[in-house]
C-alpha positions in Angstrom: -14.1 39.5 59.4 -13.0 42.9 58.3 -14.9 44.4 55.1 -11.5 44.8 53.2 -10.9 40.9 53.5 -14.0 39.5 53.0 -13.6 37.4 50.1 -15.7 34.4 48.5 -14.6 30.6 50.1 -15.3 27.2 50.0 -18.4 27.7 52.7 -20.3 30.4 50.5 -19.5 28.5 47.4 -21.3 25.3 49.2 -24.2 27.6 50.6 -24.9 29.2 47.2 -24.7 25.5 45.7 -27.3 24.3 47.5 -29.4 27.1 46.9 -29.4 27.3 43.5 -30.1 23.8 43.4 -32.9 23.9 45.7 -34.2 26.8 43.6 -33.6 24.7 40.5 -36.1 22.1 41.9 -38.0 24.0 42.7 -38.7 26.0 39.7 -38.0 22.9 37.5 -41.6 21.2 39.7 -39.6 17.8 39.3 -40.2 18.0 43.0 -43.4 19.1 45.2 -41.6 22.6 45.9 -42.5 22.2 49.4 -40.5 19.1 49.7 -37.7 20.6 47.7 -37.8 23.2 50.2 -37.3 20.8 52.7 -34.7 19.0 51.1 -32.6 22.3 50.3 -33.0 23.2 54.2 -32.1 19.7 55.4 -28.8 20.0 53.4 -28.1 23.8 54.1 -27.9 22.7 57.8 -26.5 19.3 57.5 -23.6 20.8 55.4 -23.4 24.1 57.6 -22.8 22.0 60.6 -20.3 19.7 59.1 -18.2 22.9 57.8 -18.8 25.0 60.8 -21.0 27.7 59.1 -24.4 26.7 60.4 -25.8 25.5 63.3 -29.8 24.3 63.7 -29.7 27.0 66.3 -29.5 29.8 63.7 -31.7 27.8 61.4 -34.5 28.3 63.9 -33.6 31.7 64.6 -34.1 32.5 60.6 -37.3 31.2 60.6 -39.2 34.7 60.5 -42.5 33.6 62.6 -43.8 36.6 62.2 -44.7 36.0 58.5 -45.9 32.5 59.1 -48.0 33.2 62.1 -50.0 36.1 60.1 -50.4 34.1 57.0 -51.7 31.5 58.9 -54.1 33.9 61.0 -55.6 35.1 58.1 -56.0 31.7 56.7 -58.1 30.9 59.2 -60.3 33.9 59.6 -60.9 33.8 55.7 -61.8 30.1 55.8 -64.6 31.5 58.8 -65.9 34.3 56.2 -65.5 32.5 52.8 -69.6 30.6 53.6 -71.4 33.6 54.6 -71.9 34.4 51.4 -70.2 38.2 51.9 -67.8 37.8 48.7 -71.0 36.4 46.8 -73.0 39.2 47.9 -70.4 41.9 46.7 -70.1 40.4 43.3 -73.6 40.5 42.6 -73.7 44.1 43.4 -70.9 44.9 41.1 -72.5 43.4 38.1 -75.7 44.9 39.2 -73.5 48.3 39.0 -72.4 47.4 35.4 -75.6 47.9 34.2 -74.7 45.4 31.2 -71.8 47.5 30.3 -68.7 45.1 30.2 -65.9 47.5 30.0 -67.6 48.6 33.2 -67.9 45.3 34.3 -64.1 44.8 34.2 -63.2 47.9 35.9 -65.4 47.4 38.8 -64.8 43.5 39.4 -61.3 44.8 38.8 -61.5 47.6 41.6 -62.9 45.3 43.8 -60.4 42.4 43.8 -57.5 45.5 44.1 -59.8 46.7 47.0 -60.0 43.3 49.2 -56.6 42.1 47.7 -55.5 45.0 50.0 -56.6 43.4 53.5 -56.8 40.0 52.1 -54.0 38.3 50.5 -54.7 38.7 46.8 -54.5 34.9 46.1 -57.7 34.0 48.5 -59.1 37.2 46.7 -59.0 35.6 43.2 -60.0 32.0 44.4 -63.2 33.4 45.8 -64.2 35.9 42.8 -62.9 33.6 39.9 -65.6 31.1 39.5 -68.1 33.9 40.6 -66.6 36.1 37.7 -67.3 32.9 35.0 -70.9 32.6 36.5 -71.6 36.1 36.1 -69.8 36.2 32.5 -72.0 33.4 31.5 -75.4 34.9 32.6 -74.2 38.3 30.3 -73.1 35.8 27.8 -69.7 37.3 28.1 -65.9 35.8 27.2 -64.6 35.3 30.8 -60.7 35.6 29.5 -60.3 39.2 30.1 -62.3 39.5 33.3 -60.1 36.4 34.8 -57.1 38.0 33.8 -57.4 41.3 34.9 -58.7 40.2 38.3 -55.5 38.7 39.1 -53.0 41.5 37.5 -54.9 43.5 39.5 -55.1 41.9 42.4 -51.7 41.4 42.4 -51.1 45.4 41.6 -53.7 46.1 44.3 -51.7 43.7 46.7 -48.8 45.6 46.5 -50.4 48.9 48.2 -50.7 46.9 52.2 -48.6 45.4 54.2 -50.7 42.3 54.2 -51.8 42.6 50.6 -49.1 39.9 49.4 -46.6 37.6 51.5 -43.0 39.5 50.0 -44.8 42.6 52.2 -45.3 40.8 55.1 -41.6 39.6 54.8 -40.4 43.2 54.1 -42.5 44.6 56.8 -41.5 42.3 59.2 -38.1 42.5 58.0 -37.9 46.3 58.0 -40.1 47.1 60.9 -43.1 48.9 58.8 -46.1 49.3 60.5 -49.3 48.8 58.4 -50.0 52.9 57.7 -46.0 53.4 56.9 -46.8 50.9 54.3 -50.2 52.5 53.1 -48.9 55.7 53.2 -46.1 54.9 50.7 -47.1 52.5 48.5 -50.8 53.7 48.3 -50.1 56.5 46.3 -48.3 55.0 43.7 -50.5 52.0 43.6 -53.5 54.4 42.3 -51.0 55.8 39.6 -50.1 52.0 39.0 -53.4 50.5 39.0 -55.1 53.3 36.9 -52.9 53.4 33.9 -53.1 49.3 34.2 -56.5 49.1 33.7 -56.6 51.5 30.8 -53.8 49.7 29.2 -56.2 46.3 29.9 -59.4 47.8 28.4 -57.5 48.7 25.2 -55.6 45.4 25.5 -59.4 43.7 25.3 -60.8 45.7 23.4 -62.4 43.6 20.5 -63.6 41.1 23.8 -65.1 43.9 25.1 -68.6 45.2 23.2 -69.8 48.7 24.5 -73.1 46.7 25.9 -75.0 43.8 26.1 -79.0 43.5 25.0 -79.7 40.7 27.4 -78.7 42.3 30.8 -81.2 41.2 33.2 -80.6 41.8 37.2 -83.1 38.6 38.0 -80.4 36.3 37.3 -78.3 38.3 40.6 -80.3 37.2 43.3 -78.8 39.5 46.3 -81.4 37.6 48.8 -79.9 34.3 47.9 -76.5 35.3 48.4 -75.4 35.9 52.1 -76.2 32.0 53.6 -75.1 32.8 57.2 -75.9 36.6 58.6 -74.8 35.7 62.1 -71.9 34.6 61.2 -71.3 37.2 58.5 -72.1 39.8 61.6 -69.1 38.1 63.8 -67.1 38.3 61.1 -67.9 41.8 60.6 -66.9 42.3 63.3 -63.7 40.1 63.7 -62.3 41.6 60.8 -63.2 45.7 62.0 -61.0 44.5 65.0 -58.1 43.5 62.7 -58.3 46.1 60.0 -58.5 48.7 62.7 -55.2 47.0 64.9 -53.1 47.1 61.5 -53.4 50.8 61.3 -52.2 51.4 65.0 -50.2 48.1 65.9 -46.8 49.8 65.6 -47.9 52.5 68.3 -48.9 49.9 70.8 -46.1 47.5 69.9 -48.1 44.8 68.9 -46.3 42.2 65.9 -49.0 42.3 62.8 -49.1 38.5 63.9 -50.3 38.9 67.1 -53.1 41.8 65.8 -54.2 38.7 63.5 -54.4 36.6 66.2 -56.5 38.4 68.1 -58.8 39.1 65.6 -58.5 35.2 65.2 -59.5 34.3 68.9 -62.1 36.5 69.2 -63.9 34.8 65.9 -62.7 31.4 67.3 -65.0 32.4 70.6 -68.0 34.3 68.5 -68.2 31.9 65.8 -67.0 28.7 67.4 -66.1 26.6 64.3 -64.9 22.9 64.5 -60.8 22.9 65.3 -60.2 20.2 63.1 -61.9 21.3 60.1 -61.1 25.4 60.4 -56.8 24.3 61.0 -57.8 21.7 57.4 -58.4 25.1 55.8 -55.2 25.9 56.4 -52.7 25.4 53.8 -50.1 24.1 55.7 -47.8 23.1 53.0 -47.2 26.9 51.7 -46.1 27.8 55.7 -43.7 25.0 55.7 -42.1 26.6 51.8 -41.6 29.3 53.8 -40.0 27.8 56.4 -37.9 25.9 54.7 -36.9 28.7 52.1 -36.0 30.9 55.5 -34.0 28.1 56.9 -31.8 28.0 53.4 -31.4 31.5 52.7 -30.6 32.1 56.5 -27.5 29.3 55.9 -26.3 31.6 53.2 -26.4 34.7 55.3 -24.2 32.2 57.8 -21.8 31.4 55.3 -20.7 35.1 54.6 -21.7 35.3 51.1 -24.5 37.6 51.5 -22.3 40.1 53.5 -19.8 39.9 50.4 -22.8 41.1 47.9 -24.3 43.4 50.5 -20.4 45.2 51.1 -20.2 45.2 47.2 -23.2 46.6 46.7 -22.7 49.2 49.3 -19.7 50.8 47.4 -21.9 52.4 45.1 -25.1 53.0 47.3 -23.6 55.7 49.9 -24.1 58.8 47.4 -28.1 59.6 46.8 -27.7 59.8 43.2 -26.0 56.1 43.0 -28.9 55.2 45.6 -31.8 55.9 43.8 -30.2 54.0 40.4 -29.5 51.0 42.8 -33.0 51.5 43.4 -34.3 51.8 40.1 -32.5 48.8 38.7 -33.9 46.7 42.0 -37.7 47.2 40.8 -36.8 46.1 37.5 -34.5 43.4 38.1 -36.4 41.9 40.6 -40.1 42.6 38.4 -38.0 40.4 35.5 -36.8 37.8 37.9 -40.3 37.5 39.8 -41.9 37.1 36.0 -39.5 33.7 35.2 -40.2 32.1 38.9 -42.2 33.1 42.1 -41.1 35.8 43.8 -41.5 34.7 47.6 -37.4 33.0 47.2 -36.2 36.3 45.5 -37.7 38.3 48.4 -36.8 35.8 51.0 -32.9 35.9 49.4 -32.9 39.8 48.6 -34.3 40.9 52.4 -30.9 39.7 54.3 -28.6 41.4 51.3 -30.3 45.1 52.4 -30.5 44.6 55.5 -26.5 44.0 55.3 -26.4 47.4 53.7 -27.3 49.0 57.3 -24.1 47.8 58.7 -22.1 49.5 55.9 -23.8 52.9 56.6 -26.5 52.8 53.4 -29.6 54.3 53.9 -31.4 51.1 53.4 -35.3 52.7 52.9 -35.9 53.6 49.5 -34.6 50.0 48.8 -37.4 48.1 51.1 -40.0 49.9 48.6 -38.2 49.1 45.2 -38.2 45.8 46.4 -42.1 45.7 47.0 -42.5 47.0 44.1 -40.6 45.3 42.0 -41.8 41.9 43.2 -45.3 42.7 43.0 -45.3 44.5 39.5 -43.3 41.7 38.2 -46.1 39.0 39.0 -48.1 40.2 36.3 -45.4 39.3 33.3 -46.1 35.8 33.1 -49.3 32.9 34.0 -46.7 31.7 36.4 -45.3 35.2 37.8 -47.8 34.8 41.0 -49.9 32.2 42.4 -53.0 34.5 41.3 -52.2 34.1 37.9 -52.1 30.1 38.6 -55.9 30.0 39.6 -57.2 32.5 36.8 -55.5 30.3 34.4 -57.3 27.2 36.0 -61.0 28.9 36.2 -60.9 29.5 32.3 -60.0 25.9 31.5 -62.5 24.6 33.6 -65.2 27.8 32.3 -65.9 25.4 29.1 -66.3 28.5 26.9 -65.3 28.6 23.7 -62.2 30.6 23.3 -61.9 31.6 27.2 -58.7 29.3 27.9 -55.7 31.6 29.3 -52.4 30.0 26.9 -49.5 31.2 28.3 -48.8 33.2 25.3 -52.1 34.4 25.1 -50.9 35.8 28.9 -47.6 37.0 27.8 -49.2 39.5 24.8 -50.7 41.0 28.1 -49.1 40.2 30.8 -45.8 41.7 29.9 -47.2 45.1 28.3 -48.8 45.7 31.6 -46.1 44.5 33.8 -43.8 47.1 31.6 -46.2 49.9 32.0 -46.7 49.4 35.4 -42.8 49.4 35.9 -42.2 52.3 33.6 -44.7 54.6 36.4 -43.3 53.2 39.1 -40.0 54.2 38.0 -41.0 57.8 37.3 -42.5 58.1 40.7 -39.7 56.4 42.2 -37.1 58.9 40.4 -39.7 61.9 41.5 -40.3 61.7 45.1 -36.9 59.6 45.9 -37.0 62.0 48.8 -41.1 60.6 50.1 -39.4 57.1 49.3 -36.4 57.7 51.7 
């Protein structure tokens, strides 16, 4: 179909249907969103093969594997690491380093979550230093509220910086074909900026939670011997993940997918460590790969149906100038950063990745746009308790803390939330509009 005739029908108007319904239950919860995932991609094909848009042959071909096979990978390798004690042993040492100072407490727990939220995806991050961060707020006799929340705006900031930092990069990556150092390299930078003028907004945000020290700091209640439980398995792990870490810098030289680098990390721990099958593929959260799935499988009927080529030739007449590039670029962080705030924003990178990439066809220089969209998605997170599944399990750990006045509301997250989210926008956009020319 020629650009100059492509105009909305019956089929896009059927395939946007069921999305937004899908979407709707989705976002509503009055269905498991894995099973309204399901549902939506059921019908997407059903109703693609009755009206000739569709076919389960394309369904499976929209299925990006890459993304499920690495997020699975890593589940598995972190499920191997999690009893060794490692994450234990690092969060001792970091209240050890606070030396009974809480606003330094906060910045280093803080720093540390951003740090492994950039190799680990920063939702296993925040499940694993959550109930360590109430344990060691308790000991200092310390309100765990601000500690939980800034872990997982951080996290989520520090997620943004790696290719396998959060699953919207993995999706652009794949999507895109950026390597793991292409990614570093250009969101790294920024992320610094980002992160820094985060946590300074978060210590005055926190301020009267905060004292400037606490008189009953004692280091005998962080036990470092009592905190690694298995040092053989830690030192296979080790070792497992140097293998990994050290593939994702170079995997796009040797042509390896960032799936299959996780894999072999994977095997070789499956051979070193030798855990039981059935209990290691348990870890495995199984239901968030089949959302996936099923979110490809809808969005990849709309692409079928034409409608996304409509946006993406729409959006096209105003992207082929620089100048009208970069403010298409500008308004993606934010629009996305809002719409990622309201609901998750896995479906709004799943939707938005087939729109650019329709924009290569059309002649746009379709690069800055990858990184507006990671940044927009991952800043956005931060606006709301339910912007990003982090958020979710901070909000969780303070209910169950039992301390007086440490339960996340989700107004108590908005005062917060959004003023960081904003800041954090606000520099990304200055950098953005600075080095448009690093970005393209």
């Amino acid at each position: 179909m020629e650009n100059s005739t492509l105009q909305f029908n019956s089929e896009m108007a059927i395939a946007v249907t069921i999305l937004l319904l899908s979407y709707g239950l989705i976002f509503s919860e009055r269905l498991h969103r894995t099973s309204a995932a399901i549902l939506g991609a059921v019908s997407m094909i059903g109703v693609g093969m009755i009206m000739g848009f569709y076919s389960q042959e394309a369904a499976i071909q929209s299925i990006d594997a890459n993304t499920l096979f690495l997020l699975a990978a890593m589940m598995m390798v972190v499920a191997m690491l999690r009893p060794t004690g490692l994450f234990e042993y690092t969060a001792i040492i970091i209240s050890r380093l606070s030396k009974g100072s809480p606003r330094r407490l906060l910045i280093l727990l803080s720093l540390a979550v951003s740090l492994i939220s950039m190799v680990l995806d920063n939702v296993t991050t925040v499940i694993i230093f959550a109930p360590l961060t109430v344990l060691i707020t308790r000991i200092l006799k310390l309100n765990p509220m601000p500690y939980l929340m800034a872990e997982a705006m951080l996290s989520n900031v520090g997620g943004i910086a790696t290719l396998v930092g959060d699953p919207p990069n993995i999706m652009i990556g794949s999507a895109a074909n950026i390597d793991f150092t292409q990614f570093l390299i250009h969101m790294g930078p920024p992320i610094v900026v980002i992160w820094s003028g985060s946590v300074a907004l978060l210590l005055f945000s926190f301020r009267k939670l905060l004292p400037a020290s606490v008189d009953h700091f004692s280091e005998q209640h962080l036990n470092l011997d009592q905190a690694i439980q298995d040092r053989s398995t830690l030192t296979k792990m080790l070792i497992t993940l140097a293998l990994i870490i050290g593939l994702f810098f170079i995997h796009h030289h040797l042509h390896l997918y960032p799936a299959y680098v996780a894999f072999l990390g994977l095997t070789l721990a499956l051979v070193l460590v030798r855990p039981k099958p059935e209990e290691l593929f348990g870890e495995v959260n199984w239901s968030v790969l089949i959302f996936f799935a099923g979110l490809f499988a809808i969005v990849g009927g709309v692409e079928s149906s034409g409608f996304l080529d409509l946006l993406g030739h729409q959006l096209a007449a105003v992207s082929h100038d620089p100048n009208q590039l970069m403010m298409v670029g500008l308004a993606l962080i934010w629009v996305s950063a809002i719409l990622s705030a309201i609901v998750d924003n896995i479906p709004f990178t799943v939707t938005m990745i087939p729109i650019i990439v329709g924009l290569e066809s059309s002649g746009v220089n379709i690069t800055p746009l990858w990184w507006a969209l990671a940044l927009g998605v991952g800043l956005g997170g931060n606006g709301t308790h339910i912007g990003a599944t982090a958020n979710l399990i901070a909000v969780a750990e303070s209910e169950k803390s039992g301390v007086e006045g440490a339960r996340i509301t989700p107004l108590e997250w908005m005062k917060v939330g959004l003023p960081t989210m904003f800041t954090g926008l606000i520099l990304a956009s200055l950098l953005y509009t600075l080095f448009f020319d690093f970005f393209s």
